[in-house]
C-alpha positions as CSV (number, residue, x, y, z in Angstrom):
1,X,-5.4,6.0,-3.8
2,X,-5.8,3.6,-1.1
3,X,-3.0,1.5,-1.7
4,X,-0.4,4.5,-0.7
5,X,1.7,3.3,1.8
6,X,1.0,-0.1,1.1
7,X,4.0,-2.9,0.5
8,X,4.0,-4.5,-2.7
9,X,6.7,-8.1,-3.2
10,X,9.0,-6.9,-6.0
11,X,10.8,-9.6,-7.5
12,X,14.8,-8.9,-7.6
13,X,14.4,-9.9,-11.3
14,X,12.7,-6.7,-12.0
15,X,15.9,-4.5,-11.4
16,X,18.1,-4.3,-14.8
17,X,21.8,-3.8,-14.0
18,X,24.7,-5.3,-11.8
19,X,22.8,-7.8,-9.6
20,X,24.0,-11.2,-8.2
21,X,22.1,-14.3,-9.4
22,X,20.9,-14.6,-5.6
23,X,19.7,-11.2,-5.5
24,X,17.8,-11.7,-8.4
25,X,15.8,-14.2,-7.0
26,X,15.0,-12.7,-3.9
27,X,11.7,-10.7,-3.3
28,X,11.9,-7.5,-1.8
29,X,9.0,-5.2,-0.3
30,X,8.3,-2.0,-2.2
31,X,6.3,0.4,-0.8
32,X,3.8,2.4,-2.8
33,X,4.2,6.1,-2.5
34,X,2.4,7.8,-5.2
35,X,0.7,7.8,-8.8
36,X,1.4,9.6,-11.7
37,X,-1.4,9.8,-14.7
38,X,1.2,10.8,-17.0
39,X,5.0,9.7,-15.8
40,X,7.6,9.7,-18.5
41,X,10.2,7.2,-17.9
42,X,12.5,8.9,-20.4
43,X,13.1,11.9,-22.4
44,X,11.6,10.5,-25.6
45,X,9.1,8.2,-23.8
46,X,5.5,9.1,-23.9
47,X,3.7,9.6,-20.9
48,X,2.0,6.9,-18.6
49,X,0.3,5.7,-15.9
50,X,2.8,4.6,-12.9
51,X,3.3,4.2,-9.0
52,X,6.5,5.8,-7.6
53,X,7.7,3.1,-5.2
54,X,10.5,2.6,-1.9
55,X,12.1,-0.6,-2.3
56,X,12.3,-1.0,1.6
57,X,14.8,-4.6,1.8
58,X,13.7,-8.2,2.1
59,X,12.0,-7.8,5.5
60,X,9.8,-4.5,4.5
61,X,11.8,-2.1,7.1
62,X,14.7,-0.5,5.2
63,X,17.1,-1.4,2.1
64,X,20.0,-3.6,2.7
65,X,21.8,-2.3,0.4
66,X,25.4,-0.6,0.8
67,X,25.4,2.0,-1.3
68,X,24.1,6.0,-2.3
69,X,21.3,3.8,-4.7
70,X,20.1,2.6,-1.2
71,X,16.0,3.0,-0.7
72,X,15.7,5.8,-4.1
73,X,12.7,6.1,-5.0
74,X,11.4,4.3,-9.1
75,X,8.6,4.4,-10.8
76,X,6.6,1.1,-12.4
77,X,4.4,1.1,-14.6
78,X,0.8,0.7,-14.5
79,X,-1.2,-1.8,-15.3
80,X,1.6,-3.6,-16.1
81,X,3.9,-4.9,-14.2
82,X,2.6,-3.3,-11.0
83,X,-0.5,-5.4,-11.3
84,X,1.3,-8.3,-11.5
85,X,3.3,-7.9,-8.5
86,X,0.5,-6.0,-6.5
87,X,-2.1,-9.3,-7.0
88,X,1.1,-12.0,-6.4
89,X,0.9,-10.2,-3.3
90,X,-2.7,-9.1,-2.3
91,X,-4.3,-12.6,-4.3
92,X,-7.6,-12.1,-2.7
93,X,-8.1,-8.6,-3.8
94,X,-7.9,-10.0,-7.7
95,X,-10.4,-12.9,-7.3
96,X,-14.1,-12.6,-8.5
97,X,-16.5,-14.1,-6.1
């Protein structure tokens, strides 16, 4: 657990739903909050590994957006994507010496 509170670049893309192309291909700064073993992302899903995260706006210090979906809390999965997005961001933590 020692990434908690740590800010993780989530790629707009990754949000399904009304978007605008440049929003889409913005990166935004997610913070990690917690980790679930056994998450279920829906009522016939089964369970699986995930960080709950804060999307927290393009700069890292609050949503920009205007509207009651503003900073809510989601899950992503782990390994994947989170990985992905967690060593775009942190690349040095991923490399074997």
């Amino acid at each position: 657990m020692d990434h908690l509170s740590k800010q993780i670049n989530v790629p707009g893309s990754f949000w399904q739903g009304r978007m605008l192309a440049e929003e889409r291909d913005k990166v935004y700064k997610c913070t990690i909050v917690d980790f679930s073993l056994a998450h279920k992302f829906g009522p016939d899903s089964s369970p699986r590994m995930a960080f709950k995260m804060q999307e927290m706006g393009i700069e890292g210090t609050g949503s920009h957006e205007q509207s009651d979906l503003a900073s809510i809390m989601y899950w992503i999965e782990f390994p994947l994507p989170f990985l992905r997005f967690f060593y775009d961001t942190f690349p040095a933590v991923g490399k074997v010496s």
